[in-house]
VMD Tcl script that draws the C-alpha trace (Angstrom):
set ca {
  {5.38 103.93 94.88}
  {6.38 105.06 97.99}
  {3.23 106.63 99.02}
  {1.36 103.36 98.40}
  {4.02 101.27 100.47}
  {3.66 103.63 103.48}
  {-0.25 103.39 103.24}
  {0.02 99.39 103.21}
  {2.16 99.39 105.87}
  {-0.27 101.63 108.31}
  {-3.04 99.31 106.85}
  {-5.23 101.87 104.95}
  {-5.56 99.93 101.49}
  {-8.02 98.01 100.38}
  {-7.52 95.36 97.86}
  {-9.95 94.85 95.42}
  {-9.56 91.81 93.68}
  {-11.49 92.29 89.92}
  {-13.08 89.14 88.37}
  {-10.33 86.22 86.62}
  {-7.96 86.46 89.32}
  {-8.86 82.95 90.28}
  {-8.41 81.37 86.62}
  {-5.04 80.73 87.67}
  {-6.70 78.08 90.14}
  {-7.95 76.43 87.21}
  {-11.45 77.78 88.13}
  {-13.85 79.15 85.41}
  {-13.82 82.58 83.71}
  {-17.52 84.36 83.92}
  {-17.39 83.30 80.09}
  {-16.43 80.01 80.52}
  {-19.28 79.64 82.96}
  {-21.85 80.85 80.89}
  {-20.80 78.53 78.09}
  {-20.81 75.39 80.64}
  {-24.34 76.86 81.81}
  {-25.71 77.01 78.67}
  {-24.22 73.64 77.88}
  {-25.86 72.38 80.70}
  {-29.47 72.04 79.57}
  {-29.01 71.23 75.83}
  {-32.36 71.56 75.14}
  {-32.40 74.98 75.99}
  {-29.21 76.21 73.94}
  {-31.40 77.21 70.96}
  {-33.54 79.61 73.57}
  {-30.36 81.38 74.83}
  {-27.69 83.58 73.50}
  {-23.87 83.47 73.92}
  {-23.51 86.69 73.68}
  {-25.40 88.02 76.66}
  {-23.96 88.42 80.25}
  {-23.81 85.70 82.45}
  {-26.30 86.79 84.93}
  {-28.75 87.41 81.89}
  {-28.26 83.75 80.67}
  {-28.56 82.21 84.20}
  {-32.19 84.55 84.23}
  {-32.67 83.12 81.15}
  {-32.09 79.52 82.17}
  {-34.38 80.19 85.36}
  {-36.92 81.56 83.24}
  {-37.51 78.97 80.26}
  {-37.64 76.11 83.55}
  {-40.73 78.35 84.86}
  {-38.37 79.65 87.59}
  {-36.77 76.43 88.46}
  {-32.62 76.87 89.70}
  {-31.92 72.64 89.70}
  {-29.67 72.53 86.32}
  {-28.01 75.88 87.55}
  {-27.42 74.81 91.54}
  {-26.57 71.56 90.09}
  {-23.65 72.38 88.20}
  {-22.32 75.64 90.31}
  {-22.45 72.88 93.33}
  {-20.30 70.51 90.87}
  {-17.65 73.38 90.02}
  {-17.58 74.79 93.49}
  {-16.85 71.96 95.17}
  {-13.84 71.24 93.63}
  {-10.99 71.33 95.94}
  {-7.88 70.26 94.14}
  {-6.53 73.74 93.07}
  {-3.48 73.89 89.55}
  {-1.98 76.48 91.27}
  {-2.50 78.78 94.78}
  {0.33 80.29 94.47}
  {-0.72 83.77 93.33}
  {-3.45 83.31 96.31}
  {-1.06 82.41 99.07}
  {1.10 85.12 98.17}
  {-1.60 88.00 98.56}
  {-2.43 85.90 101.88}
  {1.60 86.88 102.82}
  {1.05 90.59 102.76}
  {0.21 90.87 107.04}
  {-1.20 95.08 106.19}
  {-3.92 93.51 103.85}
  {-6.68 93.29 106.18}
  {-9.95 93.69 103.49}
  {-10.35 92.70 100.08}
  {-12.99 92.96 97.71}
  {-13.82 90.89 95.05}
  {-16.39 90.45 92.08}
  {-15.29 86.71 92.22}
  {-17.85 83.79 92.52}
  {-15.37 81.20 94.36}
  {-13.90 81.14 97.67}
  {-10.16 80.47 96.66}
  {-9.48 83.92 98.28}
  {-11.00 82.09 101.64}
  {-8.83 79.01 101.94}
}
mol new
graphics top color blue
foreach p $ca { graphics top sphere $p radius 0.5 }
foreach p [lrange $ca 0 end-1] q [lrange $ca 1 end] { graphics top cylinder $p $q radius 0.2 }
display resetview
């Protein structure tokens, strides 16, 4: 533990931030975005599977429109713009550490930006 406390202190760790750390926001899983994708064009729900990835079902989405993004942009605009957060805390307490200077993230939101 030691060794990993003196390496944040001189400021050679990078944070990498793995995908659900922002569900305590009240933001989306990836699964919980796939379902509201697929959700979002009912009359494509028979076409698409649950059980792929999300990037496969938002291809899949694209696809079956003849390449058209509308029902997708429309609803990622709808869930990213939300701006009244359950709870930052977790957030604004990685923001406190001053030797964090880079993080990486497989996040889709910007929570780790405000």
């Amino acid at each position: 533990m030691e060794k990993l406390f003196k390496l944040i202190r001189e400021e050679n760790v990078v944070l990498f931030v793995g995908a659900g750390f922002s569900m305590y926001t009240g933001l989306l899983s990836g699964n919980k975005l796939k379902e509201e994708l697929i959700n979002s064009v009912p009359d494509l729900r028979e076409d698409l599977n649950y059980n792929d990835s999300l990037s496969k079902v938002a291809d899949d989405i694209i696809n079956l429109q003849n390449g058209s993004r509308n029902d997708i942009n429309n609803l990622l605009k709808k869930l990213f713009n939300k701006t009244n957060f359950d709870n930052l805390e977790t957030h604004q307490k990685l923001a406190s550490i001053p030797h964090i200077n880079s993080i990486i993230t497989t996040n889709y939101d910007k929570t780790l930006e405000i």
